[in-house]
FIKOLZA-1660 file (N, C-alpha, C; in steps of 0.1 Angstrom, whole numbers, plus 5000, padded with zeros to 4 digits):
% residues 66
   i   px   py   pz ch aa at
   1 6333 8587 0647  A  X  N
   1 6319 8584 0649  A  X CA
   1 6312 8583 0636  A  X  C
   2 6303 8575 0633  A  X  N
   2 6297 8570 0622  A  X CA
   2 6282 8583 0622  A  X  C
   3 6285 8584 0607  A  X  N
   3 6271 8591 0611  A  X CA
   3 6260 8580 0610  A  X  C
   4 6264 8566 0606  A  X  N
   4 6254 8559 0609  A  X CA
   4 6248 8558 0624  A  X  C
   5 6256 8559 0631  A  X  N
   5 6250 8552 0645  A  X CA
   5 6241 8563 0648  A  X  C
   6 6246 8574 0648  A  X  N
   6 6239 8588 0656  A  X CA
   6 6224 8588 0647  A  X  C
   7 6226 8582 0637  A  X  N
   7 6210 8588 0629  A  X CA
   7 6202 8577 0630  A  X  C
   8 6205 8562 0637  A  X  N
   8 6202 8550 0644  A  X CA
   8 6194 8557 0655  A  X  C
   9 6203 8560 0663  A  X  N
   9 6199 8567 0677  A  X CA
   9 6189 8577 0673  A  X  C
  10 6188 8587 0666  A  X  N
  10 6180 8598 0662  A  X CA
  10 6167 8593 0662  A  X  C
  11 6165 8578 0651  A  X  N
  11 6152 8574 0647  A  X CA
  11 6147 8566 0658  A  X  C
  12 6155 8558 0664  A  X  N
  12 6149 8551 0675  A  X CA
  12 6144 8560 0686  A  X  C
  13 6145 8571 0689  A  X  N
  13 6145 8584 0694  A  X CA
  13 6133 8587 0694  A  X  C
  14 6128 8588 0683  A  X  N
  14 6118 8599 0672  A  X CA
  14 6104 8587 0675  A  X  C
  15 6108 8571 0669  A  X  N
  15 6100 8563 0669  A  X CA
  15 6092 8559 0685  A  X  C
  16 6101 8565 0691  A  X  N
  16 6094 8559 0708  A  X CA
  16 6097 8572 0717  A  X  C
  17 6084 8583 0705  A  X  N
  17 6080 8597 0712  A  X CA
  17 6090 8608 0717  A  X  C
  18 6103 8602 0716  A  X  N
  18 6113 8617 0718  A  X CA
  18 6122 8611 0732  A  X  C
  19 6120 8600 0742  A  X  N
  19 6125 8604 0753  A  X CA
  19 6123 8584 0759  A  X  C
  20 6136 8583 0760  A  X  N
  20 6136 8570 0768  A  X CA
  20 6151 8569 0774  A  X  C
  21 6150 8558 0785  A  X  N
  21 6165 8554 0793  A  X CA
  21 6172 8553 0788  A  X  C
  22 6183 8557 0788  A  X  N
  22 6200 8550 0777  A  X CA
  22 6199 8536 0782  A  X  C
  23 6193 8528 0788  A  X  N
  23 6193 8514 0785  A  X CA
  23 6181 8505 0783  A  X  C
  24 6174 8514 0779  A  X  N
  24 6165 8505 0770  A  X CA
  24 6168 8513 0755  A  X  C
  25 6174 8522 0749  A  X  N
  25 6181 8528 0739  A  X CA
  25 6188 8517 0734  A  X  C
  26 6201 8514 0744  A  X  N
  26 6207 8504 0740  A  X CA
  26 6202 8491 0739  A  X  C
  27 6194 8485 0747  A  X  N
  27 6187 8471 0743  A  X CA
  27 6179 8474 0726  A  X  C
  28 6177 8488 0726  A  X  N
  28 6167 8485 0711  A  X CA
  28 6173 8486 0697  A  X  C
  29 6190 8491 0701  A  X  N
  29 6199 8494 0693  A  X CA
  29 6204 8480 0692  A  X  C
  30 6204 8473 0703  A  X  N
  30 6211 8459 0709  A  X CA
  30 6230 8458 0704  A  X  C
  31 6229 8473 0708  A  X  N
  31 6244 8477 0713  A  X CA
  31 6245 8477 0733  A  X  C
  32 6260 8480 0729  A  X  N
  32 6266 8479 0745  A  X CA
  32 6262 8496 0750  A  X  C
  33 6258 8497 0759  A  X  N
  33 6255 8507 0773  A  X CA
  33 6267 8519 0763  A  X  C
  34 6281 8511 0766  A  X  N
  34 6296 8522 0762  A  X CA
  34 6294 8528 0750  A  X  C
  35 6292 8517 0741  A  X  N
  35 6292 8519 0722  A  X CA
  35 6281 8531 0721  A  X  C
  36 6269 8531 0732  A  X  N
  36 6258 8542 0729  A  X CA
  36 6260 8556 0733  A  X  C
  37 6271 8557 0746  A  X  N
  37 6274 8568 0755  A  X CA
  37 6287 8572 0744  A  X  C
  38 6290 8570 0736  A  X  N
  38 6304 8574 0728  A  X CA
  38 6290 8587 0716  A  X  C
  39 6281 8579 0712  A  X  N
  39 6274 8586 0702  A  X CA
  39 6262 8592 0711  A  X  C
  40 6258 8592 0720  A  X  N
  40 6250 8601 0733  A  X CA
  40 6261 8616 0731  A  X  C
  41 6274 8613 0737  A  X  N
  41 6282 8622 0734  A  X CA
  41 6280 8635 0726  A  X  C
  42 6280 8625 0715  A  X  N
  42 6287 8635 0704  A  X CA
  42 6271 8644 0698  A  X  C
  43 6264 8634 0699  A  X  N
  43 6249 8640 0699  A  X CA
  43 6246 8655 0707  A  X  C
  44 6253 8653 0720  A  X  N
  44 6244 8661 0732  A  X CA
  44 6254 8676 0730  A  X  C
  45 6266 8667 0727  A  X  N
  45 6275 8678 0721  A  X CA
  45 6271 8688 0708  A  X  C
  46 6262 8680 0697  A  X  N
  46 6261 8688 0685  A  X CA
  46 6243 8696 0688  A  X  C
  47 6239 8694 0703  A  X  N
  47 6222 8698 0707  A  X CA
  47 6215 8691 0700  A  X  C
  48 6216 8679 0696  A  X  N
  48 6208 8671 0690  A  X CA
  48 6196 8660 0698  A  X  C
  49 6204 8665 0715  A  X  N
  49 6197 8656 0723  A  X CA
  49 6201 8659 0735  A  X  C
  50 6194 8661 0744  A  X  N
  50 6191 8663 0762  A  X CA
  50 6195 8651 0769  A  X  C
  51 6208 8644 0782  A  X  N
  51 6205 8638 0786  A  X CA
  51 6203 8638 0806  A  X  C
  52 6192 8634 0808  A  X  N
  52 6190 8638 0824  A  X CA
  52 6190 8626 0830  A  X  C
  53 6194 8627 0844  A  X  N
  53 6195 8617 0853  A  X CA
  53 6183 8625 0863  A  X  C
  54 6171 8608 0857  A  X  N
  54 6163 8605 0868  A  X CA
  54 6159 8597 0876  A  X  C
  55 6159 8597 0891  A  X  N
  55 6156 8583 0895  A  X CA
  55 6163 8574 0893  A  X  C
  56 6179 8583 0894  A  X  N
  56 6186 8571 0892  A  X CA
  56 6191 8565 0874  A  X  C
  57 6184 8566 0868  A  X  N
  57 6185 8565 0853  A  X CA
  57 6187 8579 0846  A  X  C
  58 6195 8572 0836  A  X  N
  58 6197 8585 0826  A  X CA
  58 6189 8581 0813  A  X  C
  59 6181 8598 0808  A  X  N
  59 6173 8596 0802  A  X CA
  59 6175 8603 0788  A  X  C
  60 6171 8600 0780  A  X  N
  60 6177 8608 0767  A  X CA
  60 6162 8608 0762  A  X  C
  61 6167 8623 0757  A  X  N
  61 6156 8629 0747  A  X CA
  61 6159 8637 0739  A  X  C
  62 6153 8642 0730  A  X  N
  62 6157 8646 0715  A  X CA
  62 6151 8658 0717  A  X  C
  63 6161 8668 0716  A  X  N
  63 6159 8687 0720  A  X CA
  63 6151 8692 0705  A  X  C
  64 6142 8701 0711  A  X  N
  64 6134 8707 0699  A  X CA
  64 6138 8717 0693  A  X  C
  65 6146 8712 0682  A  X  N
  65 6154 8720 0671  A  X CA
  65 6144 8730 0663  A  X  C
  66 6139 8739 0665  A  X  N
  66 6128 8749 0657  A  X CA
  66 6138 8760 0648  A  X  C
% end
């Protein structure tokens, strides 16, 4: 895993308030759905990020590291 992509995802994250769908993540990355769930992963794995299924969507948001 690149630390590039995850710090991609971090700022696009940060820049649109902390919390949006893994596919509009991916449309803003204008990566693939898969390519984003590989570094969703590894993220959610290091507590760098919350993902919940709402309504059918899954939603990612960036956990309050204090």
């Amino acid at each position: 895993m690149k630390r590039s992509d995850q710090d991609r995802v971090l700022w696009t994250l940060t820049e649109h308030g902390g919390l949006m769908a893994k596919s509009d993540l991916a449309r803003r990355l204008q990566t693939r759905q898969a390519e984003v769930d590989v570094v969703l992963q590894e993220l959610e794995r290091t507590g760098k990020v919350k993902l919940t299924e709402t309504k059918g969507k899954l939603i990612v948001g960036l956990r309050d590291n204090r």
